[in-house]
MDTraj code that builds the backbone (N, CA, C; nanometers):
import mdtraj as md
import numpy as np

residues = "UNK UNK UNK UNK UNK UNK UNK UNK UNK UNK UNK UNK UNK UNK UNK UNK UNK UNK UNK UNK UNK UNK UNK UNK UNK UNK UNK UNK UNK UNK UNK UNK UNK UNK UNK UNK UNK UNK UNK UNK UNK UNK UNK UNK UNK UNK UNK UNK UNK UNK UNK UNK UNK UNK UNK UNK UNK UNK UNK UNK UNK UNK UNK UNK UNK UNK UNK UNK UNK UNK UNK UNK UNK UNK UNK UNK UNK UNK UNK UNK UNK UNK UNK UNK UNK UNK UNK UNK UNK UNK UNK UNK UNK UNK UNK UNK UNK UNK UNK UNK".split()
xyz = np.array([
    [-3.6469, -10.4283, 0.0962],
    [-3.6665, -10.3989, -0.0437],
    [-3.6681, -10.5287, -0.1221],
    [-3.7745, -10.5730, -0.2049],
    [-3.7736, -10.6772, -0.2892],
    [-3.7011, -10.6629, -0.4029],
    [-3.5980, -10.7817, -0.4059],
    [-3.5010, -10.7438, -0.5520],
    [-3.6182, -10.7256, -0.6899],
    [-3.5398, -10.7084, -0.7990],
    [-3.5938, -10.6788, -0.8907],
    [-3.6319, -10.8040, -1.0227],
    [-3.5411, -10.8535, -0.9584],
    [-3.5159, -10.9719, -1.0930],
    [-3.4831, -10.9738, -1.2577],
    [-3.4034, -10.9276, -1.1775],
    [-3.3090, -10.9012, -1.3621],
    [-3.2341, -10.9864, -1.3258],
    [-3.2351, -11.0393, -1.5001],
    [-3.2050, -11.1747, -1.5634],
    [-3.0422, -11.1374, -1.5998],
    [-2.9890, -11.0498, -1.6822],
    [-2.8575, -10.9993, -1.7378],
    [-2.8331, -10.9538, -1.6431],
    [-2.8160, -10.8460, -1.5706],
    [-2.7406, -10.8673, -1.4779],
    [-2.7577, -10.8365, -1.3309],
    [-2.7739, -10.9647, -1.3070],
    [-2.8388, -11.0281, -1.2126],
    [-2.7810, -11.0065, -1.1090],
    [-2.6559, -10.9894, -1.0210],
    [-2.5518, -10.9807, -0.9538],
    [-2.5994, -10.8255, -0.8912],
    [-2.6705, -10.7639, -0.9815],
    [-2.7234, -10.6030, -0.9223],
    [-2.8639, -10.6390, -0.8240],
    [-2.9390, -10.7787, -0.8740],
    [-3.0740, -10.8133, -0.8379],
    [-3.1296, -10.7019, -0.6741],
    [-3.0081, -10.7484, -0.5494],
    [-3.0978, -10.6829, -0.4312],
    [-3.0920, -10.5427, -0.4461],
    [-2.9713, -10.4797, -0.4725],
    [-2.9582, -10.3079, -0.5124],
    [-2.9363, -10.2259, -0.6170],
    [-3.0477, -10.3156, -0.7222],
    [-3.0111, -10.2846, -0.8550],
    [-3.0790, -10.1166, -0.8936],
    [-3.0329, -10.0424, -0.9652],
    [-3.0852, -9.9019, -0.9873],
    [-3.1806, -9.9094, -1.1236],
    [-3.1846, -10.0026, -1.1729],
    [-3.2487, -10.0209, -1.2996],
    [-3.3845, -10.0934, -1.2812],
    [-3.4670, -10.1028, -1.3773],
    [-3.5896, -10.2118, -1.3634],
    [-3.5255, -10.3371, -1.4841],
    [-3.6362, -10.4274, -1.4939],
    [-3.5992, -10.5629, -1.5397],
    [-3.5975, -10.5176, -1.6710],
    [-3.7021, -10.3962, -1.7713],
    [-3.6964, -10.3615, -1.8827],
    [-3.5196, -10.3124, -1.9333],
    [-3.5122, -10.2386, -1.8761],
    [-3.3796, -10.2041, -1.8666],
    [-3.2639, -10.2899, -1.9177],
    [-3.2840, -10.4070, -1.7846],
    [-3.1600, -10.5337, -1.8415],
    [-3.2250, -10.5801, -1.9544],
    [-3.3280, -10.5860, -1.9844],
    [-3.3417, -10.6742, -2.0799],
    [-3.2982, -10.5790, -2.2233],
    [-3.2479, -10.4598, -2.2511],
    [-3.1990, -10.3615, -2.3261],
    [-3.0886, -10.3645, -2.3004],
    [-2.9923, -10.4094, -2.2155],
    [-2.9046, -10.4315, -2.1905],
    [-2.8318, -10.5471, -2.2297],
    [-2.9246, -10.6592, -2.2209],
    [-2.9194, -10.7977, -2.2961],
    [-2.9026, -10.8071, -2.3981],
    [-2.9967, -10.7409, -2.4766],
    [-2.9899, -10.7244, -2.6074],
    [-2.8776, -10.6722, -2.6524],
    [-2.8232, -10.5267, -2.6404],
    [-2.7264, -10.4643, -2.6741],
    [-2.6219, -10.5607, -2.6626],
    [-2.5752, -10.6082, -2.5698],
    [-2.4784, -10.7026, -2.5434],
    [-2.4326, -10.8387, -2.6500],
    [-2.5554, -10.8714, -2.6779],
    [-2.5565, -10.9806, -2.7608],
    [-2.5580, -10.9213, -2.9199],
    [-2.6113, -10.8018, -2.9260],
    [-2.5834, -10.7300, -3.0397],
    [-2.4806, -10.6776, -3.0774],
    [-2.3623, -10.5844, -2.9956],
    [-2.2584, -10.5905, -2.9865],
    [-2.1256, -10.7158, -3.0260],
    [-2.1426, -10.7652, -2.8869],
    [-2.0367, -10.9006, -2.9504],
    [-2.0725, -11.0194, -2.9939],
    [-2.1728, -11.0375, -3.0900],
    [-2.1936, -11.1016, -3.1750],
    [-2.1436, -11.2620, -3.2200],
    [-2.1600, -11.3247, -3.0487],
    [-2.1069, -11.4595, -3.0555],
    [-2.1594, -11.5442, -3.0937],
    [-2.2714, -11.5421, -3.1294],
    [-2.3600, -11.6430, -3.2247],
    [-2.4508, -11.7265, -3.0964],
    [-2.5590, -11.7788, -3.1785],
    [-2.6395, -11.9040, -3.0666],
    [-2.5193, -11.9858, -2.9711],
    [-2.4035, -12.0151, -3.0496],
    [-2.3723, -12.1416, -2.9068],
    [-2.3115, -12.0854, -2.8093],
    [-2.2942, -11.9623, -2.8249],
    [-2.1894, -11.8554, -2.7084],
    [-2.2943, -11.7916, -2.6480],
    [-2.4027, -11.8277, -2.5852],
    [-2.4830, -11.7648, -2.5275],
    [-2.4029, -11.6774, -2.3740],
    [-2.4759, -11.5934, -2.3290],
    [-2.3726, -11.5000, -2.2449],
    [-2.4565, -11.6280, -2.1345],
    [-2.5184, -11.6784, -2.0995],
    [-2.5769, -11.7726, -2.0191],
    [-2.4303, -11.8356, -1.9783],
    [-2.3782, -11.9020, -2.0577],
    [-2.2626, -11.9694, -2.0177],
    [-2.1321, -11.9084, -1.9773],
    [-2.0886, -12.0328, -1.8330],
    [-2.0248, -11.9358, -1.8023],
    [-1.8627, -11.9494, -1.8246],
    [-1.8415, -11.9963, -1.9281],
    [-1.7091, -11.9589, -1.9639],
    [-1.6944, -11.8509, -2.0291],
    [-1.8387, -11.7753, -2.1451],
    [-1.8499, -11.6543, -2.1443],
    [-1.8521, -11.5610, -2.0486],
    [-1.9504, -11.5840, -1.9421],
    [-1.9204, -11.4963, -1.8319],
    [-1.7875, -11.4319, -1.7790],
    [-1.7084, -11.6218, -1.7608],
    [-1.5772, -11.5414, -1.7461],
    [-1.4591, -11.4624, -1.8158],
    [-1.4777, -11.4865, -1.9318],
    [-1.4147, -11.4301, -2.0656],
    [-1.4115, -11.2847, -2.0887],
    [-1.5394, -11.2220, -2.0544],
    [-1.6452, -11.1054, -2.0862],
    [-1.6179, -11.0509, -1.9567],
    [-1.6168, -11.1199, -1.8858],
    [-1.6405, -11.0414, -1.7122],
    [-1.6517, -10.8768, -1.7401],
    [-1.5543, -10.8325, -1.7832],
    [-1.5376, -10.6886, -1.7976],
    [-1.6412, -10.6059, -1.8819],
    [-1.6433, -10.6830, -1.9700],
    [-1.7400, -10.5907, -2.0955],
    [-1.8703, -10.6225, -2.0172],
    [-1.9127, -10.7004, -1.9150],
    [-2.0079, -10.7405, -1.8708],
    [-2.0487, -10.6257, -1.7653],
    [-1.9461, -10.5819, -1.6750],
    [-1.9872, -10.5213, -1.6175],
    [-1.9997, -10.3441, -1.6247],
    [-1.9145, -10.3643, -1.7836],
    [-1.9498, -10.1951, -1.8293],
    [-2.0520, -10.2025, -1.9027],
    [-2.1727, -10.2727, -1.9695],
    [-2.2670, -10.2996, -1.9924],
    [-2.3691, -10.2492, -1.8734],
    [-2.3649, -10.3449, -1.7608],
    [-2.4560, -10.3090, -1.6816],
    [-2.4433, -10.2009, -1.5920],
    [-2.3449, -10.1148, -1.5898],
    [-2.2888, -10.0155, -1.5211],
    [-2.4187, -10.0011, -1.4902],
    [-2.5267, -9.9122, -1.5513],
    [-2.6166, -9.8694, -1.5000],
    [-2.7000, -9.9021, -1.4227],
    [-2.6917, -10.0511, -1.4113],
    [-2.7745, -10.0995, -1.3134],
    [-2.7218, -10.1099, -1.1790],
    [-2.5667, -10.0593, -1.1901],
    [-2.5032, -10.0435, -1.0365],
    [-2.5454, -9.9919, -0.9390],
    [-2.5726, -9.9982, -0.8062],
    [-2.6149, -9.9084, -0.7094],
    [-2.5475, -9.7181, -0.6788],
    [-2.3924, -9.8152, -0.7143],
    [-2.2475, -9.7003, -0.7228],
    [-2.3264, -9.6008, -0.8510],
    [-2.3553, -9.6492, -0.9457],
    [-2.3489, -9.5626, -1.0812],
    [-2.3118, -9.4347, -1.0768],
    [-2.4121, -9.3162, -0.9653],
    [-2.3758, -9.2310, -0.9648],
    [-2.2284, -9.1738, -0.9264],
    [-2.1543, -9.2438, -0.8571],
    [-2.0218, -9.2509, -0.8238],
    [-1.9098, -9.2441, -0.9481],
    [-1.9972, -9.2981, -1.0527],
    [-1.8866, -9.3135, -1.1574],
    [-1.9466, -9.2108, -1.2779],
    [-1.9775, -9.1085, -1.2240],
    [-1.9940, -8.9878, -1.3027],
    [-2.0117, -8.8687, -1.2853],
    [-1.9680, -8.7486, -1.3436],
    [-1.9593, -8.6440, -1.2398],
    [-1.9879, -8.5472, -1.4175],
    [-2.0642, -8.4418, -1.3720],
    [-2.2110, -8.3450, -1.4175],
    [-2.0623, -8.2502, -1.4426],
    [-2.0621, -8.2108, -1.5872],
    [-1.9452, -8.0683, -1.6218],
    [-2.0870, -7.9900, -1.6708],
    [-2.1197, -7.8465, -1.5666],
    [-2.2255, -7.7929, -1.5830],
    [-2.2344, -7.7186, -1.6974],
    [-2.0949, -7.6726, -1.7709],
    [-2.0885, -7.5853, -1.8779],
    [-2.1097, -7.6846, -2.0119],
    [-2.1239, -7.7599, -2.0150],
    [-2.1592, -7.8282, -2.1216],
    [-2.2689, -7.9281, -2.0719],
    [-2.3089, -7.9622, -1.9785],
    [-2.4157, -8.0420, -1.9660],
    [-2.4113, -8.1789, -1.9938],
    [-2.2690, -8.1770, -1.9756],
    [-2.2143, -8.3681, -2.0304],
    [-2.2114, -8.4142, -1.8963],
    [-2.1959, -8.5563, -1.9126],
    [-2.1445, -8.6298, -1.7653],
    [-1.9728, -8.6969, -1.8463],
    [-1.9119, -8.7119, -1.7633],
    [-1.7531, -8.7761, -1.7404],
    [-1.7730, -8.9308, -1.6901],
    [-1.7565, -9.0149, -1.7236],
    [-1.7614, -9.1571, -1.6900],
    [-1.6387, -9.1383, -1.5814],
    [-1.6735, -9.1717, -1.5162],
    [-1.5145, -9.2324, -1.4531],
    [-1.5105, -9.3882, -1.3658],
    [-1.4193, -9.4042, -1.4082],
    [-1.3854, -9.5778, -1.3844],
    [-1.2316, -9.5854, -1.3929],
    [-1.1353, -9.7375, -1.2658],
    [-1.0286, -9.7222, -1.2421],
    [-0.9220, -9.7195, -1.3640],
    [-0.8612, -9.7183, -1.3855],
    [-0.7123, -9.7192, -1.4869],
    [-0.7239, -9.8826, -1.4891],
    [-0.7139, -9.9790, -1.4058],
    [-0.6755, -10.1079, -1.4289],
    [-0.8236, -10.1842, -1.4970],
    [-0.9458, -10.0906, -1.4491],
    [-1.0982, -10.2077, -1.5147],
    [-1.0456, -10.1584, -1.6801],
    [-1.0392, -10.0120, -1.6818],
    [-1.0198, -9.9558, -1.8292],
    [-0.8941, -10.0597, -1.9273],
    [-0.7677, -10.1218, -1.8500],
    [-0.6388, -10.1641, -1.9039],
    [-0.7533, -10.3229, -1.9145],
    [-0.8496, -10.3836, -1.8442],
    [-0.8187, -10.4872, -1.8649],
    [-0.9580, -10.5325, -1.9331],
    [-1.0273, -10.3881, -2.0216],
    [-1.1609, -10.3492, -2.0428],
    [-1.1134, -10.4039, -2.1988],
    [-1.0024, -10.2563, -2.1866],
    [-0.9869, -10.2392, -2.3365],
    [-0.7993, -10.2985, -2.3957],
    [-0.7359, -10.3358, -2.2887],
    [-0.6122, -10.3769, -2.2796],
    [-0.5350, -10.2646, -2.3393],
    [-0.4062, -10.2456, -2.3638],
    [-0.3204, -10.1239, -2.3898],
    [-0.3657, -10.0447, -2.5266],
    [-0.3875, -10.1565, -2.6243],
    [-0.4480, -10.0888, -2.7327],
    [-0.5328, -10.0812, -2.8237],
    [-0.6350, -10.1079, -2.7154],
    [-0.7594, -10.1194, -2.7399],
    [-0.8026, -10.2203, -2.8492],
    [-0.7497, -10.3695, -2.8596],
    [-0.7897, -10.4724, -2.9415],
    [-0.8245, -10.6016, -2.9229],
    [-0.8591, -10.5668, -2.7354],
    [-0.8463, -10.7195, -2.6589],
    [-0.9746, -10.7968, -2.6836],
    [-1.0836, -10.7307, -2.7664],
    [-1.2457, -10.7930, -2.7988],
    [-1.2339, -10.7909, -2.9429],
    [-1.1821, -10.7814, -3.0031],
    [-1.1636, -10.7638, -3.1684],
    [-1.1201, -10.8709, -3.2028],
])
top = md.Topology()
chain = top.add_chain()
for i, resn in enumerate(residues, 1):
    res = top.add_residue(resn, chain, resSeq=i)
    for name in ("N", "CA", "C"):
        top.add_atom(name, md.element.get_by_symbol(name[0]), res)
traj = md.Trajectory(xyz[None], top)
C-alpha cells in the first residue's frame, strides 16, 4: 500500500484512514483552535512536544485504530468516543484548564 502523504499528521502516513484533504482540515482546525500565532508554527517541534496530546486527538481520525475508539448507541444513532482515562487526564488535566 502506498502511504498517503499527509503533511499534519504524518505519523498515520503508511496506515493512515484519511486522505491528504482531510489532514489538511485538520491542519487548519488545529491552528485555528490554538491560536499560537506565525512563530509557534505546529512545524516546530517543541510545539509538537507541548501539544503531543491535543495533536493526537486532532488526528484521531486519521488513525488506523479509529474505529476502535468508538462504539454506534443504535437508539440514538450517536457514536461514544472512547479513549484511556490517563490520554483524557493528560488531554485535559483534572480540570480541564491545561490549554487555556
Amino acid at each position: 500500500r502506498k502511504p498517503l502523504g499527509l503533511e499534519f499528521c504524518h505519523w498515520y502516513n503508511q496506515e493512515a484512514c484519511c486522505l491528504p484533504a482531510m489532514d489538511a482540515e485538520i491542519h487548519e482546525f488545529f491552528e485555528a483552535t490554538m491560536n499560537l500565532g506565525v512563530a509557534c508554527s505546529p512545524a516546530k517541534e517543541a510545539i509538537k512536544r507541548k501539544y503531543q496530546h491535543v495533536l493526537q486527538w486532532v488526528c484521531m481520525s486519521c488513525d488506523p485504530k479509529e474505529p476502535d475508539y468508538r462504539v454506534l448507541d443504535n437508539n440514538s444513532n450517536t457514536f461514544t468516543w472512547r479513549v484511556c482515562k490517563s490520554f483524557v487526564k493528560e488531554l485535559w488535566d483534572d480540570n480541564g484548564t491545561k490549554f487555556d
